[in-house]
C-alpha positions in Angstrom: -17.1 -22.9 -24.6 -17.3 -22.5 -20.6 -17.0 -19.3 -19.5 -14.3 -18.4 -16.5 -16.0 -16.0 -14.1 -13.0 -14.0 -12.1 -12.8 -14.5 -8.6 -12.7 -11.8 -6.1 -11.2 -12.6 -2.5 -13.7 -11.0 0.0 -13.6 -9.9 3.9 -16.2 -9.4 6.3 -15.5 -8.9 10.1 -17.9 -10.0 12.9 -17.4 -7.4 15.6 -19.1 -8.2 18.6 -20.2 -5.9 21.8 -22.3 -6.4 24.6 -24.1 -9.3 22.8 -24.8 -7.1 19.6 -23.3 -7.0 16.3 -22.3 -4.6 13.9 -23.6 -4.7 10.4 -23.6 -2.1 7.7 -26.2 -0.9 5.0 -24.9 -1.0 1.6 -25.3 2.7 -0.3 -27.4 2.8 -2.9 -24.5 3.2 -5.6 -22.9 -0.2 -4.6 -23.5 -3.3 -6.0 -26.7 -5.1 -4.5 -27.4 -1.1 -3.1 -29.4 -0.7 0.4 -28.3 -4.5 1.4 -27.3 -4.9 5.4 -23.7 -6.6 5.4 -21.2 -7.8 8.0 -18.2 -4.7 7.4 -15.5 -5.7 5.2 -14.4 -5.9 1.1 -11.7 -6.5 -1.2 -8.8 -7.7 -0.5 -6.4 -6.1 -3.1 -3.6 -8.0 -4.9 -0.9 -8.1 -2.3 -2.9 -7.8 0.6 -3.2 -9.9 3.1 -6.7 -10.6 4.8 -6.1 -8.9 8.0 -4.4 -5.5 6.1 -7.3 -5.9 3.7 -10.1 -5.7 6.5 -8.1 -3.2 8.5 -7.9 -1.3 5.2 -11.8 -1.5 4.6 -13.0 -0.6 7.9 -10.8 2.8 8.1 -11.9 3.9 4.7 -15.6 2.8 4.9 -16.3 3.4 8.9 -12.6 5.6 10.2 -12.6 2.4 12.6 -9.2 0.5 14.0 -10.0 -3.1 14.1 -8.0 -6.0 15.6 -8.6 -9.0 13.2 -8.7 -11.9 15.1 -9.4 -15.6 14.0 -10.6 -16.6 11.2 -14.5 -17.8 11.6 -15.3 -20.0 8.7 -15.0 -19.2 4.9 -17.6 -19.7 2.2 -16.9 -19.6 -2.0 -20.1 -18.6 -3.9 -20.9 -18.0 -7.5 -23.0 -15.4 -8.9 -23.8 -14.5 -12.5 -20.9 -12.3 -13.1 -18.1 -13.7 -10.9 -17.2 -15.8 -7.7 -16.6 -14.7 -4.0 -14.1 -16.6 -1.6 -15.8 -15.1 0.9 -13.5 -15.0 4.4 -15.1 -13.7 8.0 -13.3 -13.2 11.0 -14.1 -12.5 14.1 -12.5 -8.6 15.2 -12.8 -6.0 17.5 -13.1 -2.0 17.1 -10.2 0.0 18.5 -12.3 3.0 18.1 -16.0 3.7 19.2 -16.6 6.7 17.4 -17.9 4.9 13.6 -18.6 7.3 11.0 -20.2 6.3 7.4 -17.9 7.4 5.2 -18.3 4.1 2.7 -21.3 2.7 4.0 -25.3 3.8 3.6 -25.8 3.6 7.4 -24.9 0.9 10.5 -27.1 -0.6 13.5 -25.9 -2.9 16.3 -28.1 -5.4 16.5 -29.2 -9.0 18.3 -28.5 -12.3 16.8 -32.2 -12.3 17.4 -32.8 -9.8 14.9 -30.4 -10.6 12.1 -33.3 -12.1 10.8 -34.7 -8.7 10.3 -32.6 -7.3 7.8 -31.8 -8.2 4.1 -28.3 -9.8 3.6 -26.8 -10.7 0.2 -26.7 -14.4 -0.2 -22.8 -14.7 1.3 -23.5 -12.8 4.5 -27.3 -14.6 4.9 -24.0 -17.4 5.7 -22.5 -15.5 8.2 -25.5 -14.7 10.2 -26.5 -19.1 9.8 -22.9 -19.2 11.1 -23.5 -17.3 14.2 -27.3 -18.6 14.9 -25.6 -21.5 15.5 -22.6 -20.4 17.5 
């Protein structure tokens, strides 16, 4: 008998600034803990994508975010479920970032995303912008 993995819509925004981009650390009680990840989550039944990634960014970072167009989507499976994984590209309405939700956050180069340790779903979004 196959077995149905649930699917789980998820968010990330790409929130560039002066050539940099944000990414966040995962804490070590989440799911694939101390991973670097472009900011987002869950979008909750109901939600929209851009009220979901608004959503995630206040309660993970106290940001505002504009959530702009979409960049590209990507569905992967893992052992346990799927993610219809959805990144858009956003920008902060607020400078001062706080880590309420997240381990810690860097602004870094595209030259450096290379440098930091990205579940398998965001390791698409940095291909995505290498190529950009």
């Amino acid at each position: 008998m196959d077995v149905v993995l649930p699917r789980i819509r998820v968010v990330a925004a790409v929130i560039e600034d002066s050539g940099k981009y944000l990414i966040t650390q995962r804490r070590l009680d989440a799911a694939m803990p101390l991973l670097w990840e472009f900011p987002g989550g869950k979008v909750e039944p109901g939600e929209s994508d851009a009220v979901a990634l608004a959503r995630e960014l206040a309660e993970r970072m106290a940001v505002g975010v504009h959530v702009g167009d979409e960049l590209f989507s990507v569905t992967r499976e893992y052992d346990a479920y799927i993610i219809d994984f959805h990144v858009y590209l956003c920008g902060l309405l607020s400078e001062n970032i706080r880590t309420l939700g997240v381990a810690d956050y860097r602004w870094v180069d595209s030259d450096e995303l290379d440098d930091f340790d990205f579940p398998a779903v965001d390791q698409d979004t940095v291909e995505a912008l290498l190529v950009r």
